[in-house]
C-alpha positions as CSV (number, residue, x, y, z in Angstrom):
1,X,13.5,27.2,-7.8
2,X,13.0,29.9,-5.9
3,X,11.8,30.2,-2.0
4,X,8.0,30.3,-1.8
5,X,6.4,33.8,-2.8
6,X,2.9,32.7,-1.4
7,X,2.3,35.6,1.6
8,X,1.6,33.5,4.5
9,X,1.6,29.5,4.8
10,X,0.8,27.5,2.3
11,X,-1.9,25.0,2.5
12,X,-0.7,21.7,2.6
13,X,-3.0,20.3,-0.6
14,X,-0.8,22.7,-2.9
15,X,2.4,22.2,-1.5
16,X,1.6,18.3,-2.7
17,X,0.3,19.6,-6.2
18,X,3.8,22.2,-6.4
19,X,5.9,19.1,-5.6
20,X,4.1,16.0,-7.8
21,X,3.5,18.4,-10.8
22,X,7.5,19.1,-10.7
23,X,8.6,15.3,-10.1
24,X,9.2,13.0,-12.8
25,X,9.2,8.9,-12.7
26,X,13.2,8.7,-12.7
27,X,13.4,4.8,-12.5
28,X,14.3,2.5,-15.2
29,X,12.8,-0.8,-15.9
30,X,14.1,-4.3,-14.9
31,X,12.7,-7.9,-15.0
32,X,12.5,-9.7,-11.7
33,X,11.5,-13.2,-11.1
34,X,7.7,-13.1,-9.6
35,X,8.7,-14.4,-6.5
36,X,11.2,-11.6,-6.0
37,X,8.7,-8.8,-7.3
38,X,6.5,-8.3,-3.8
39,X,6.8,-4.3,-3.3
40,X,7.9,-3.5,-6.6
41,X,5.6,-1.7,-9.1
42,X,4.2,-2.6,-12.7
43,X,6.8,-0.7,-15.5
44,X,4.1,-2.3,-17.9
45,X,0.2,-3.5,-18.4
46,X,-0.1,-7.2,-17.4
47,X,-2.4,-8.9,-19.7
48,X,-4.1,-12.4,-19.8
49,X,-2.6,-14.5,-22.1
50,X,-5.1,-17.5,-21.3
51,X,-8.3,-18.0,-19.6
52,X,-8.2,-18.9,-15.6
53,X,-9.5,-21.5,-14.8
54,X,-7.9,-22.8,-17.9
55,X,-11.0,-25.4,-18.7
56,X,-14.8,-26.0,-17.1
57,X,-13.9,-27.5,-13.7
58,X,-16.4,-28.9,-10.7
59,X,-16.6,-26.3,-7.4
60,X,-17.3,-29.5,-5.4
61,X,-16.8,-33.2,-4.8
62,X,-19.7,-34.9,-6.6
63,X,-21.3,-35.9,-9.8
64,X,-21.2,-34.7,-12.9
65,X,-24.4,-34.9,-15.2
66,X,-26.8,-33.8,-17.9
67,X,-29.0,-31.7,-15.7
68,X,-31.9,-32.9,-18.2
69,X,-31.6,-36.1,-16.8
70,X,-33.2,-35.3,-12.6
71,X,-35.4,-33.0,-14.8
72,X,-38.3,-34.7,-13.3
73,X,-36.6,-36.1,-9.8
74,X,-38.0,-35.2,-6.5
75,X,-37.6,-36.9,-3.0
76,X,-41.1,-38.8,-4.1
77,X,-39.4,-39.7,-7.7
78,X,-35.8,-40.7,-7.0
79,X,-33.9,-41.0,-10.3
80,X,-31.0,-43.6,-10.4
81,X,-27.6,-43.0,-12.9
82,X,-25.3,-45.4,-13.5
83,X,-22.0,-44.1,-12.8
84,X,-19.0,-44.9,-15.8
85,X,-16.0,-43.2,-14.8
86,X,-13.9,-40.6,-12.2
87,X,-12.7,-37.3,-13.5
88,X,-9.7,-36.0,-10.5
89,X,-8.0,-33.0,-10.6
90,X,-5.0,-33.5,-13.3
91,X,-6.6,-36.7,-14.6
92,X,-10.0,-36.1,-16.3
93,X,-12.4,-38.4,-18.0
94,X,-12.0,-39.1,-21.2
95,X,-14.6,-41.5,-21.9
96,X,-18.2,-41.3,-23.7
97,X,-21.2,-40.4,-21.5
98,X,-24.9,-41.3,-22.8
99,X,-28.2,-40.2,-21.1
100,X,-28.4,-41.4,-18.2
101,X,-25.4,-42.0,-16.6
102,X,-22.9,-40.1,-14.9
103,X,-19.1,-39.1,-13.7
104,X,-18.0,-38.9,-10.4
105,X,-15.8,-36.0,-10.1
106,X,-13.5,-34.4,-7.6
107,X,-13.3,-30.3,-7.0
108,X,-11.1,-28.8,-9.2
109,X,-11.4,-31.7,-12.0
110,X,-12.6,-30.8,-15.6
111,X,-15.9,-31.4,-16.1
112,X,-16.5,-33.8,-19.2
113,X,-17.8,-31.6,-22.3
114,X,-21.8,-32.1,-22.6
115,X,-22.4,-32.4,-18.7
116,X,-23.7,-29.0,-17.4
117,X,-24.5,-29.7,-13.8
118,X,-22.6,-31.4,-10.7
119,X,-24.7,-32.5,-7.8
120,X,-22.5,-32.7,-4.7
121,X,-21.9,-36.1,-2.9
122,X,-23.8,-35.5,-0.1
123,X,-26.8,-35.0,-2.0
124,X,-26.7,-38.5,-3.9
125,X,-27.2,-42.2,-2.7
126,X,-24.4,-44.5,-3.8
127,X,-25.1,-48.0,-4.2
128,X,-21.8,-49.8,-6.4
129,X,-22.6,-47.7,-9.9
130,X,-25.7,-46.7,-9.0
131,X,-26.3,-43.3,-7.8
132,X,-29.4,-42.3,-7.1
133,X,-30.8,-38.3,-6.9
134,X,-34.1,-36.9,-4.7
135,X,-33.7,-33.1,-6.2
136,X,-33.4,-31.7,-9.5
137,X,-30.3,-29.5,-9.5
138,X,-29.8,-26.3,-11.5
139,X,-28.7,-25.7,-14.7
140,X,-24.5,-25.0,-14.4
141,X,-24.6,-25.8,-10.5
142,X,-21.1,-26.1,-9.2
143,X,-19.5,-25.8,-12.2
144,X,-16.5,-22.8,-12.5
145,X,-16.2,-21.9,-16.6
146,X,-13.2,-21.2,-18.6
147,X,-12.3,-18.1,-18.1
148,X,-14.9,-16.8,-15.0
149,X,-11.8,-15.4,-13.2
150,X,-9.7,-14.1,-16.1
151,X,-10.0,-14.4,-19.8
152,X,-7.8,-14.1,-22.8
153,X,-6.6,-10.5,-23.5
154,X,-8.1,-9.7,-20.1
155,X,-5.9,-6.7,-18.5
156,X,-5.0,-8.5,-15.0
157,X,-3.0,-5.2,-13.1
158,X,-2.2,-1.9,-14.7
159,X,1.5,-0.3,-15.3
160,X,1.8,1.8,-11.9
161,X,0.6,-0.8,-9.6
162,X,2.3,-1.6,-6.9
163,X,2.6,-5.4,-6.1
164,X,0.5,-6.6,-2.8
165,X,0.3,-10.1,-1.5
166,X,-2.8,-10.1,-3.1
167,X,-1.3,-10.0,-6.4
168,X,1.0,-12.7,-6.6
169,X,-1.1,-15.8,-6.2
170,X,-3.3,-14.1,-9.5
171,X,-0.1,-13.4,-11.5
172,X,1.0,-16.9,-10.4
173,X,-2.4,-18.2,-11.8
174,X,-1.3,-17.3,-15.1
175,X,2.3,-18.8,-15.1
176,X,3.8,-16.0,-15.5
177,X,7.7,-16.6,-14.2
178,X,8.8,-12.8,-14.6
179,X,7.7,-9.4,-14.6
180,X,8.8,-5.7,-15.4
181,X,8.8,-3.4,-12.6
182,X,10.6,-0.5,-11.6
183,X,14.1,-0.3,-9.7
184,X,14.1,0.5,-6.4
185,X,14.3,4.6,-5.8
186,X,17.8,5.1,-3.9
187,X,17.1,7.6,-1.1
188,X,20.6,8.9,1.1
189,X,19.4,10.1,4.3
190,X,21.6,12.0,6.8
191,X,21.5,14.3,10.1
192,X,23.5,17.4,10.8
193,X,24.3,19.0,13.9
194,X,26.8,19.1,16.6
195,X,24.2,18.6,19.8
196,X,23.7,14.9,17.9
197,X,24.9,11.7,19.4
198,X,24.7,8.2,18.0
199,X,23.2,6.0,19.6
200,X,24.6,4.2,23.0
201,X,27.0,7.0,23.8
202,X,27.1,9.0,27.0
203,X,25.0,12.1,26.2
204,X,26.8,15.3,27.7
205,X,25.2,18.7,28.6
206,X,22.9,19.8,25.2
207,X,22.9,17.0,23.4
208,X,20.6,15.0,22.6
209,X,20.2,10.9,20.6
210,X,19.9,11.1,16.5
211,X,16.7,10.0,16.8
212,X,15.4,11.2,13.2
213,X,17.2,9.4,11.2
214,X,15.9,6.5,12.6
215,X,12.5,7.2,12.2
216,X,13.0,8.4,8.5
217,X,14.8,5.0,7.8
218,X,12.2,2.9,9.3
219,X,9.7,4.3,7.4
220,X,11.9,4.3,4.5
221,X,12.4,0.5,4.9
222,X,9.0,-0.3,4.4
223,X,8.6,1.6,0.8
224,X,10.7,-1.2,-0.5
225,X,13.7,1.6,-1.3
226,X,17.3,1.3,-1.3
227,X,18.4,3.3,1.7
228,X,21.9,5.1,2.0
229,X,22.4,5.9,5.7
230,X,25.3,8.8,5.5
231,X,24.7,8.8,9.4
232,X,25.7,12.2,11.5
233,X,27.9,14.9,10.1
234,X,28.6,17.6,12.1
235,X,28.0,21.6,11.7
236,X,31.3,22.6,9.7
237,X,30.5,23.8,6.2
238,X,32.9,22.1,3.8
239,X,31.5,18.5,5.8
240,X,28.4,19.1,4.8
241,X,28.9,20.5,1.2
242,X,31.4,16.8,0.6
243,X,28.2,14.8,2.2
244,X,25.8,16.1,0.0
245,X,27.6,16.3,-2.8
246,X,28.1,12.9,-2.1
247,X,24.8,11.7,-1.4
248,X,23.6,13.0,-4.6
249,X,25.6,11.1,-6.6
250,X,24.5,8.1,-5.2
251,X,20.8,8.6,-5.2
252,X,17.9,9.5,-7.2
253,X,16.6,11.2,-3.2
254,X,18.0,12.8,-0.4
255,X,16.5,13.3,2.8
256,X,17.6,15.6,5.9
257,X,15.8,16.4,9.0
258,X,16.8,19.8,11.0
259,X,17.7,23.1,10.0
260,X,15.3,24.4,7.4
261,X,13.8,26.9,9.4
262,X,13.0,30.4,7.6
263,X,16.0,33.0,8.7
264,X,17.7,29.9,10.7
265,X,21.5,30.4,10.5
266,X,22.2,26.9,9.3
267,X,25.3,25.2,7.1
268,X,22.4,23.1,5.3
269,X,20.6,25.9,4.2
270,X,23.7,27.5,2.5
271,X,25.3,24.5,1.3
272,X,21.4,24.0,-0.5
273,X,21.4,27.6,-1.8
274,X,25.8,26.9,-3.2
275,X,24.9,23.5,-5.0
276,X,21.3,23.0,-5.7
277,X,17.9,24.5,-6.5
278,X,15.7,24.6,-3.2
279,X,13.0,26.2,-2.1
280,X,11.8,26.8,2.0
281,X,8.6,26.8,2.3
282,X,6.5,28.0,5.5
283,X,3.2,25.4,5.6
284,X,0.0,25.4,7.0
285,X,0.4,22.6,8.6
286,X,0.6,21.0,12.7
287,X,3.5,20.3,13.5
288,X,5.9,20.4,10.5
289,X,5.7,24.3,9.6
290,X,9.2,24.4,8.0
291,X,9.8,22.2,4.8
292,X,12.3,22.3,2.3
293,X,12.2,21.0,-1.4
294,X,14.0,21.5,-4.5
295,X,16.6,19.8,-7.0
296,X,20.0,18.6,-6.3
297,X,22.4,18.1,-9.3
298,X,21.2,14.9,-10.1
299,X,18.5,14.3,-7.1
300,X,15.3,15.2,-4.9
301,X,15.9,17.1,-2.1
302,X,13.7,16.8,0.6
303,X,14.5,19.1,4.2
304,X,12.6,17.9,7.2
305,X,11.7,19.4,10.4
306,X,14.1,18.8,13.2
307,X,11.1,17.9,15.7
308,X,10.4,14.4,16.0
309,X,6.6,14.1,15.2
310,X,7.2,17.2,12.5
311,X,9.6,15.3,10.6
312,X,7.3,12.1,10.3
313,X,4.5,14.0,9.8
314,X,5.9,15.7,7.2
315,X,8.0,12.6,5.7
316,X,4.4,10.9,5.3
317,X,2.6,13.4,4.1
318,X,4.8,14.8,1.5
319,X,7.8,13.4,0.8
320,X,6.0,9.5,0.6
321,X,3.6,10.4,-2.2
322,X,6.4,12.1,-3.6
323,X,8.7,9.6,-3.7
324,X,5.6,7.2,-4.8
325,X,5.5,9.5,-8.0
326,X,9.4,8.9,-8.8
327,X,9.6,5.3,-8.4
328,X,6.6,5.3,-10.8
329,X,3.6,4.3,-8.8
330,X,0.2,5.4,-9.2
331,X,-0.5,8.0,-6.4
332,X,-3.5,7.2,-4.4
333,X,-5.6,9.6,-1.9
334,X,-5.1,8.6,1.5
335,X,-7.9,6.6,3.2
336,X,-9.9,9.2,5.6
337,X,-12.6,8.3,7.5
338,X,-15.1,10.2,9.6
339,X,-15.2,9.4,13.7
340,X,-16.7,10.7,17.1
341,X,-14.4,12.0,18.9
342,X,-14.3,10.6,21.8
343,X,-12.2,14.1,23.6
344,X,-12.7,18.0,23.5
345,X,-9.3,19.1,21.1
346,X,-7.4,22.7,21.1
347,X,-7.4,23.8,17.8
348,X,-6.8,27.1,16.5
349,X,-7.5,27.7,13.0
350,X,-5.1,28.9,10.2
351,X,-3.2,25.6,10.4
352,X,-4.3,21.8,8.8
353,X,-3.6,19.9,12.6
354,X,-2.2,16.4,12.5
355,X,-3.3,15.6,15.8
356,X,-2.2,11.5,17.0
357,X,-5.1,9.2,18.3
358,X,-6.5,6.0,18.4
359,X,-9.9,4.9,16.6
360,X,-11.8,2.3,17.2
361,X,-15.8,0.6,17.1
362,X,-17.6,1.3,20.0
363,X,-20.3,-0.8,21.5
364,X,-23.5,0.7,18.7
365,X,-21.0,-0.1,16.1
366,X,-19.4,3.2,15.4
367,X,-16.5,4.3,14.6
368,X,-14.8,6.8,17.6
369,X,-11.2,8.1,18.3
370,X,-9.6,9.4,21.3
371,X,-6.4,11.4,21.6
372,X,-3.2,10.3,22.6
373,X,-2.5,13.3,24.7
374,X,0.1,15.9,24.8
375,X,0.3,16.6,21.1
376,X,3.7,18.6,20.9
377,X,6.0,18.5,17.8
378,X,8.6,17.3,20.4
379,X,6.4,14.5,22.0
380,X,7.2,11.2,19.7
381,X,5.4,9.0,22.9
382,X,1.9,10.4,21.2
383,X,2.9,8.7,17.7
384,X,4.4,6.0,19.3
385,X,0.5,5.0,21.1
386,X,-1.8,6.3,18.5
387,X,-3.2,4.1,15.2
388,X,-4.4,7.6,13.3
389,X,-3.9,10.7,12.6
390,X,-7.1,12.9,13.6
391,X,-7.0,15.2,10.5
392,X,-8.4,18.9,11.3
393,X,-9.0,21.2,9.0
394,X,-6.9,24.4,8.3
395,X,-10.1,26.8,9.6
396,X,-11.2,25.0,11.8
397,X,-11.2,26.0,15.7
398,X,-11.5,23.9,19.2
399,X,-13.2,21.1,18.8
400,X,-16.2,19.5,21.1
401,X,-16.7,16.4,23.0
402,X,-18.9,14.3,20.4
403,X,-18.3,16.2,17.4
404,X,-17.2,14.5,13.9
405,X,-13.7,14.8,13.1
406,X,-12.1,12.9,10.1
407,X,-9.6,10.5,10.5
408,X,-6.6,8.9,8.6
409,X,-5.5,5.4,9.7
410,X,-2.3,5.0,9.5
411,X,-0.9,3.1,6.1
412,X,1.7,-0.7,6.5
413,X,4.1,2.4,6.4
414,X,3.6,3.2,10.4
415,X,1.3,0.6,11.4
């Protein structure tokens, strides 16, 4: 892979296509139990094997009935039933019904084949077996059927899919103990660079906290990945050519922030150019201009900017969906919405701008967003108080008090 021959910057949109049309779902299968599956994504269709709800069941507590029998009921012709069983949830009625009479039954109980209606219990006047009716109720009323949720051969999620909350109670639905998914994606991450301190430590003239690596792991820990912190290693050569050597054979991904600057003088750069395939790409984007990406021996490299916001930026932008692709999701557009903006923005154009704000409803219900300030590559405060990123585009100039902007609200990932 050779460094980017595009004259100029290149536009953020290809940069993604360049990296997910090169990328390659590199994790096997396993079998978890469902319970340990949250996070994980679908290495296989899920398909019904039975109908949910299993059998007709009653949406209320009531009566169960052949809806021909109020045909004719109104509050001026009660009609009186004769009541001659229960039906509860896990103990139905098994009896015979006849015209006439009815069941009382409990929400979530089957409803007795032939009866086609429930009334609810408020809407009935009991008197021993006697029930007596004032409306004629609906054909089917307060009745769920076999099979309204999810039927037989049904397919429930897709292969790809990521498991939400949302998911588990509907796989649980259809007993199923155990599903395949896809391992966990082992990312290494690492910082270089002598100015770099761990955290806690008295900080000395020119240096400065690994603050990075933190973020990056963070982020990391919320993508449901195995993480391999390598922590700092400093600027000497054959250090950082044992690291990475290292790091690659212990994960599928490997993650560095710093030092992948075009015509920087850097021991990462020339270790990357010795032992793997990577290119250094100049984007059009604000902030993370300088990106690095390419193939270890048996990994994904991924080089981040050494500025704070740049390396987030860039870490969510590009590497996420990236790294989504590997671990065999299905790669979804980011949600963007369009806002007032609440603030006149520098802009100037040539560059798509990442800008940090917060959005929010105003008081005639629309949607508005306000910047978080000083919006330098070095400035983590304004990512640290925004809930968005405003999204401007690459041609785009200064921007207006009032005017639309788009937005992006920021994914579980950062929120």
């Amino acid at each position: 892979m050779s460094c980017c021959d595009v004259p100029g910057l290149m536009p953020l949109a290809e940069a993604i296509d360049r990296m997910q049309s090169e990328l390659n779902n590199v994790c096997e299968s396993i079998t978890l139990p469902l319970s340990d599956a949250l996070g994980y994504t679908l290495s296989q269709d899920i398909i019904s094997q039975q109908n949910v709800p299993p059998f007709n069941n009653s949406a209320m507590d009531g009566y169960a009935l052949y809806s021909q029998d109020l045909e004719t009921c109104s509050s001026d012709k009660p009609i009186t039933l004769k009541q001659v069983g229960k039906s509860f949830a896990g103990i139905p009625f098994t009896g015979a019904i006849e015209a006439g009479q009815c069941v009382r039954i409990m929400t979530g109980a089957v409803v007795p084949d032939l009866l086609n209606c429930v009334v609810m219990q408020e809407q009935a006047q009991v008197d021993g077996e006697n029930i007596t009716f004032t409306d004629a109720p609906k054909l089917h009323n307060n009745i769920r059927f076999a099979g309204e949720d999810l039927s037989v051969g049904q397919t429930v999620l897709r292969q790809g899919h990521k498991l939400t909350p949302r998911d588990i109670p509907l796989l649980a639905s259809l007993g199923i103990a155990t599903l395949p998914v896809y391992r966990q994606l082992k990312v290494a991450v690492l910082s270089s660079g002598d100015e770099l301190r761990p955290l806690g430590s008295k900080l000395e003239q020119g240096e400065i906290y690994d603050s990075n690596r933190y973020s990056i792991i963070g982020l990391l820990s919320r993508l449901n990945v195995e993480v391999i912190d390598f922590g700092i290693i400093e600027d000497d050569f054959n250090r950082i050519k044992e690291t990475l050597i290292k790091a690659d054979q212990q994960a599928d991904v490997v993650i560095t922030s710093g030092g992948v600057s075009v015509g920087e003088a850097d021991f990462i750069k020339e270790v990357l150019n010795e032992i793997g395939e990577i290119g250094f790409w100049k984007l059009a984007i604000k902030p993370g201009k300088p990106f690095a990406f390419g193939k270890l021996q048996n990994s994904i490299f991924f080089g981040l900017p050494g500025n704070p916001v740049s390396a987030i930026v860039t870490l969510y932008q590009l590497a996420v969906p990236a790294m989504a692709k590997m671990s065999g999701e299905l790669v979804k557009p980011a949600l963007r919405l369009n806002a007032i903006c609440n603030d006149a923005l520098r802009k100037a154009p040539g560059r798509t701008d990442f800008q940090r704000g917060n959005y929010s409803v105003n008081e005639q219900g629309q949607l508005v967003v306000t910047t978080t300030g000083n919006q330098g590559s070095g400035v983590f405060s304004s990512m640290s108080q925004s809930n968005c990123f405003i999204v401007l585009e690459q041609d785009r100039g200064n921007i207006a008090k009032g005017e639309a902007v788009e937005i992006e609200p920021y994914s579980h990932l950062m929120d």
